[in-house]
C-alpha positions in Angstrom: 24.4 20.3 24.3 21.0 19.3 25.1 20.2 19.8 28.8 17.8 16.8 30.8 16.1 16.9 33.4 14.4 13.6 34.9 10.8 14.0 37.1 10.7 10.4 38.4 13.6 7.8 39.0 11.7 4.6 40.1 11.8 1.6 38.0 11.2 2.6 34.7 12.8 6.4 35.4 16.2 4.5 36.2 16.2 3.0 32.6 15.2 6.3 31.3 18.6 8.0 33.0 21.0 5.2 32.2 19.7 5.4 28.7 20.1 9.1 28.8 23.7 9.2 30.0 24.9 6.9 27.1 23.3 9.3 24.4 25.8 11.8 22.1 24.8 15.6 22.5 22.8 15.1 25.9 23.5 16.3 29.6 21.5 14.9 32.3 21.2 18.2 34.5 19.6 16.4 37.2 16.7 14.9 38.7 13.1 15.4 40.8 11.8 12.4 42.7 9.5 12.9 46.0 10.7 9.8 47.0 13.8 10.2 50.0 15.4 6.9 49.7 14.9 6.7 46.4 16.3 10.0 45.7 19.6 9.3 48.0 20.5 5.7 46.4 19.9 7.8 43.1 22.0 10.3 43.0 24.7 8.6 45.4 25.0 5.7 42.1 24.9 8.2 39.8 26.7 11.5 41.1 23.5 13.0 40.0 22.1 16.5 41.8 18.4 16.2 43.3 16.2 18.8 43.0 13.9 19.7 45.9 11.9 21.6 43.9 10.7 20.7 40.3 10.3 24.5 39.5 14.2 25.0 39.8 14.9 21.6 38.2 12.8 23.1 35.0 14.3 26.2 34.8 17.9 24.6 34.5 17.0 22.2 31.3 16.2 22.5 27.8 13.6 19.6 27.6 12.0 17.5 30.4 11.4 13.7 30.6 8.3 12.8 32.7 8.4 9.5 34.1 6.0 9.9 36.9 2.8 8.2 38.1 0.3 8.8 35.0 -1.8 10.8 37.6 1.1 13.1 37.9 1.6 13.8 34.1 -0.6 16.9 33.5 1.0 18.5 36.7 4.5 18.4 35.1 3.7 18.4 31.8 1.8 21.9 32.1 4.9 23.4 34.1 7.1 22.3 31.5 5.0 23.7 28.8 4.3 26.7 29.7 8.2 27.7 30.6 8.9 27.0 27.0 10.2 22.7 27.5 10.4 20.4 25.5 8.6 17.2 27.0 9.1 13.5 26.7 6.3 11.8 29.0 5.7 8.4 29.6 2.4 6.8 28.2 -0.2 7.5 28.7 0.0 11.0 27.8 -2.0 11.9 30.8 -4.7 10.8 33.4 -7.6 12.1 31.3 -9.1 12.9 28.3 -9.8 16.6 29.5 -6.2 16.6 30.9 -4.7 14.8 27.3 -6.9 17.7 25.2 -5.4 20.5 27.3 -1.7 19.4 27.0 -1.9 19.0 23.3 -3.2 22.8 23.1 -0.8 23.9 25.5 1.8 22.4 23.1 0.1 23.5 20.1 0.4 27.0 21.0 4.3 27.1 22.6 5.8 25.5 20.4 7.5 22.9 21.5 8.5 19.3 20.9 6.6 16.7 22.6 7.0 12.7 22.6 4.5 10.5 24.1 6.5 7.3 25.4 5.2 4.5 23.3 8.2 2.4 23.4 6.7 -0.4 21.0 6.8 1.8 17.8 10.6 1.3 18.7 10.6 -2.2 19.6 13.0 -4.1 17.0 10.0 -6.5 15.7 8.4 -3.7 14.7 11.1 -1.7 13.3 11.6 -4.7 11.0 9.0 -3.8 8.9 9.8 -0.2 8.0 10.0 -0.9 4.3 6.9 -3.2 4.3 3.6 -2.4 2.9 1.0 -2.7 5.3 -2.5 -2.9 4.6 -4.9 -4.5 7.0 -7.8 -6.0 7.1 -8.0 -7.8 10.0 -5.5 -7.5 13.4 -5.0 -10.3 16.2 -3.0 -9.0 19.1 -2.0 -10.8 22.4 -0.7 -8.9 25.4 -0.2 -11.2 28.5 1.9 -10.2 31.4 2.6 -11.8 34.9 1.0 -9.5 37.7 3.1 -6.8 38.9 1.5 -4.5 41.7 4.0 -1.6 39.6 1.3 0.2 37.4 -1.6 -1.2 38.8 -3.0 2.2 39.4 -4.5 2.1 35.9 -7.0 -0.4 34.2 -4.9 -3.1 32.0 -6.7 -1.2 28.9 -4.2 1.7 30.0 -1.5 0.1 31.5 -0.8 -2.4 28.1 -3.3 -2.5 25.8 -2.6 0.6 24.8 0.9 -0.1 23.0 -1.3 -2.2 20.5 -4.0 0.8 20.4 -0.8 3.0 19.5 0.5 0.5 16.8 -2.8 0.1 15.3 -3.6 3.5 15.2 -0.4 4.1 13.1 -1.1 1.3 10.5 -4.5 1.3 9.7 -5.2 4.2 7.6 -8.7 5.1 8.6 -11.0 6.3 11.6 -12.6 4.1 14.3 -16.0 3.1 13.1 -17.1 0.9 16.4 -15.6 -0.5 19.5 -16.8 -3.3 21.5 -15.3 -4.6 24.6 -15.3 -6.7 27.8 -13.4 -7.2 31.2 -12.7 -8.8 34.3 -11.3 -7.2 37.4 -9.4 -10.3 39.1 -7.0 -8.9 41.6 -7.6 -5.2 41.4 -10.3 -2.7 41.2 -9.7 -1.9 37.4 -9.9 -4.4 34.8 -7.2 -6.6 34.7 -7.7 -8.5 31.8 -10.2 -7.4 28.5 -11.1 -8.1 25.1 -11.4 -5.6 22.7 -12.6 -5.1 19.0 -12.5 -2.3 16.8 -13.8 -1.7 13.4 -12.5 0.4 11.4 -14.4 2.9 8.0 -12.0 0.7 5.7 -13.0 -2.3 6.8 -10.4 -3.0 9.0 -11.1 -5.3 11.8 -8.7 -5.4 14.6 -9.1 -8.1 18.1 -6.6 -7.3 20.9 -6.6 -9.3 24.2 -4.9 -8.2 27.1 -4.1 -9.2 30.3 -1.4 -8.6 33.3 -2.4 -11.8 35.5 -1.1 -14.6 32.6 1.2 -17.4 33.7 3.2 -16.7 30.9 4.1 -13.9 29.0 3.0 -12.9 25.3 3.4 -10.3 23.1 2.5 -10.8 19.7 0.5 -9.3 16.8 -0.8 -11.1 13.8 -1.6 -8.5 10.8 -3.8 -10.2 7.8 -3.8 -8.1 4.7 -4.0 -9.0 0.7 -2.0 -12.1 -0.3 -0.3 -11.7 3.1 0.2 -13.0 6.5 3.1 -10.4 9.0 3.3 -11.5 12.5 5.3 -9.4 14.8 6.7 -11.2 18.4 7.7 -7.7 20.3 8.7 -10.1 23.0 11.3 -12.4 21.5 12.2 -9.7 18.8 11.3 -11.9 15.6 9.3 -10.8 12.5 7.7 -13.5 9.8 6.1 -12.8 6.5 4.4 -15.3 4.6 3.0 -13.7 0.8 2.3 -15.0 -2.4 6.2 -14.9 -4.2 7.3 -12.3 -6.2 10.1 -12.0 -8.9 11.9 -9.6 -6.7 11.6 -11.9 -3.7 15.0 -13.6 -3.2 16.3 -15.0 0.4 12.7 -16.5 1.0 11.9 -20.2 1.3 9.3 -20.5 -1.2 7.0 -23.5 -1.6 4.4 -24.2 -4.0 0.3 -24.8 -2.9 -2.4 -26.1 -5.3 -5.4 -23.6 -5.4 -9.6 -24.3 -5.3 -9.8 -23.8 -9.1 -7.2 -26.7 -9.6 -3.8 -24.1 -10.0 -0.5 -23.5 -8.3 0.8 -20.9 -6.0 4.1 -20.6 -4.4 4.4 -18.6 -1.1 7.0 -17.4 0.1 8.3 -17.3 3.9 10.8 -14.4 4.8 12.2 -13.4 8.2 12.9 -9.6 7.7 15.8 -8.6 9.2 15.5 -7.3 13.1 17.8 -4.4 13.9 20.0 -4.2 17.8 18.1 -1.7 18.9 17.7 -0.7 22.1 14.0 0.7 22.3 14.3 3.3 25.3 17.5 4.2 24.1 16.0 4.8 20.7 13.3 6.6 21.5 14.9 9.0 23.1 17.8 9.7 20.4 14.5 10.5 18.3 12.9 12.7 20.4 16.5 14.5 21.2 17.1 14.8 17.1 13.3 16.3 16.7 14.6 18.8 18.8 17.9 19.7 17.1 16.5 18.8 13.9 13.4 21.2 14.5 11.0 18.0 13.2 8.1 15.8 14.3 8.4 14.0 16.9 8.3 9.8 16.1 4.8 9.4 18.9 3.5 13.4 18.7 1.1 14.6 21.6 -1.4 13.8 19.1 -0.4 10.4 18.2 -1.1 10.2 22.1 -4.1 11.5 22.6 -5.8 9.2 19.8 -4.4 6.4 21.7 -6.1 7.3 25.1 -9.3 8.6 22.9 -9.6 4.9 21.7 -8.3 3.6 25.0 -11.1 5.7 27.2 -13.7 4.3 24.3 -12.9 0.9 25.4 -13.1 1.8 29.3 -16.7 3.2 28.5 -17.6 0.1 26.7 -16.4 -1.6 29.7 -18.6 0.7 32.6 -20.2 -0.9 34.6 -20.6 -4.3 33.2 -16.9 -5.1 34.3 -17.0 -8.8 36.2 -15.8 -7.8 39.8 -14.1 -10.5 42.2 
């Protein structure tokens, strides 16, 4: 039996233990949160010990899931770490680059498993496409959310962009070759909506917009390869792929398209099919099996830290020329 233990149990913390309780092998041992009310209602629900001290909560569990305030990631992370824990923490992996470098040492050296909570690489969309091809060569990517004051105490680049910097990062085989970028602080201090492009060694060309003070909500990615078109709705859960038809291609709608040079085509329309998955849930069932199963984690520190290197890029591109209300 694994044991849990949970440093945070606000609004996304709560998912993480209802999610938690429902998994096979897994006991929730209990739970640190700073917060007294919070805390109470908590364990009261739940019949769930609080710890006073995160120092005793640690040395009761096998692995620790960090769903704290990204300012408070290193500060648990390290403790964890260097008592021999496996960590799950929320993204991003921590409130620095300095901080994100250290913790992937520290991990490096004891041991241990650690997931970096990207939840999108589990989003059902996403996982849709597990036995496609992909190639890119060029990326569109939407991210629009309604203001929330929740999470606001990082730029928008950090707070949602960085689920698409994640995904990108996992599909494009190559390194960053420039990054250019612009944003608008609207109703925080931090840019709260940006546009970003990155060019890849390959070729690659990938545009992400993001933004948390939309009127409507949008999550969507658009993936342009050879003789292909993939777009992936992480919001509504639906996957599309429109190619040129193969033999093996059966189950498509398929219709035909008259070329410059005076030929045919047909192209085929397919709807892969999206799994039930729950994506919290998910993730966490793969970072438990990397445990038991002594292999990679899905999101590695690593996988983490190239996602806040590009991230902090971006932010630096940014500087000082952000638009200010």
């Amino acid at each position: 039996m694994l044991r849990i233990g949970i440093i945070g149990v606000g609004h996304l913390g709560k998912f993480h233990l209802n999610n938690w309780r429902e998994i096979s092998g897994v006991e929730v041992v209990g739970f640190y949160d700073p917060d007294d009310d919070n805390a109470k209602a908590v364990s009261d629900k739940y019949q769930l010990p609080r710890f006073l001290d995160a120092d005793t909560l640690l040395g009761a569990v096998d692995a620790i899931d960090v769903v704290a305030p990204t300012n408070h990631h290193f500060v648990w992370c390290e403790k964890a770490i260097r008592m021999g824990k496996h960590v799950f923490v929320e993204k991003p992996l921590a409130h620095t680059m300095e901080e994100a470098r250290q913790l992937v040492k520290l991990a490096k050296e004891s041991n241990i498993k650690m997931q970096v909570g990207h939840v999108e690489r589990f989003n059902p969309a996403f996982l849709a496409l597990k036995d496609v091809t992909l190639s890119p060569m060029f990326i569109e990517v939407h991210r629009l959310a309604q203001f929330n004051p929740r999470g606001t105490e990082v730029s928008v680049i950090l707070d949602l962009m960085i689920h698409d910097i994640d995904i990108i990062l996992s599909i494009v085989n190559s390194d960053v070759k420039h990054i250019s970028a612009s944003g608008v602080a609207v109703l925080t201090d931090t840019p709260d909506i940006a546009n970003v492009r990155i060019e890849f060694d390959n070729g690659c060309v990938a545009n992400l917009t993001s933004s948390r003070i939309s009127m409507k909500k949008m999550r969507k990615m658009r993936i342009f390869q050879k003789d292909a078109y993939i777009g992936v709705d992480f919001l509504n859960k639906k996957t599309e792929i429109i190619k040129l038809k193969e033999p093996s291609d059966t189950n498509v709608f398929a219709f035909d398209i008259d070329t410059p040079n005076g030929g045919r085509k047909t192209i085929a329309v397919a709807n892969p099919e999206v799994p039930e998955v729950n994506a919290i849930k998910r993730e966490l069932e793969e970072f438990r099996d990397a445990i038991l199963n002594n292999t990679r984690t899905v999101v590695s520190e690593i996988d983490g830290l190239m996602a806040m290197d590009v991230a902090h890029q971006i932010l630096s591109k940014i500087g000082n020329n952000v638009i200010t209300r």
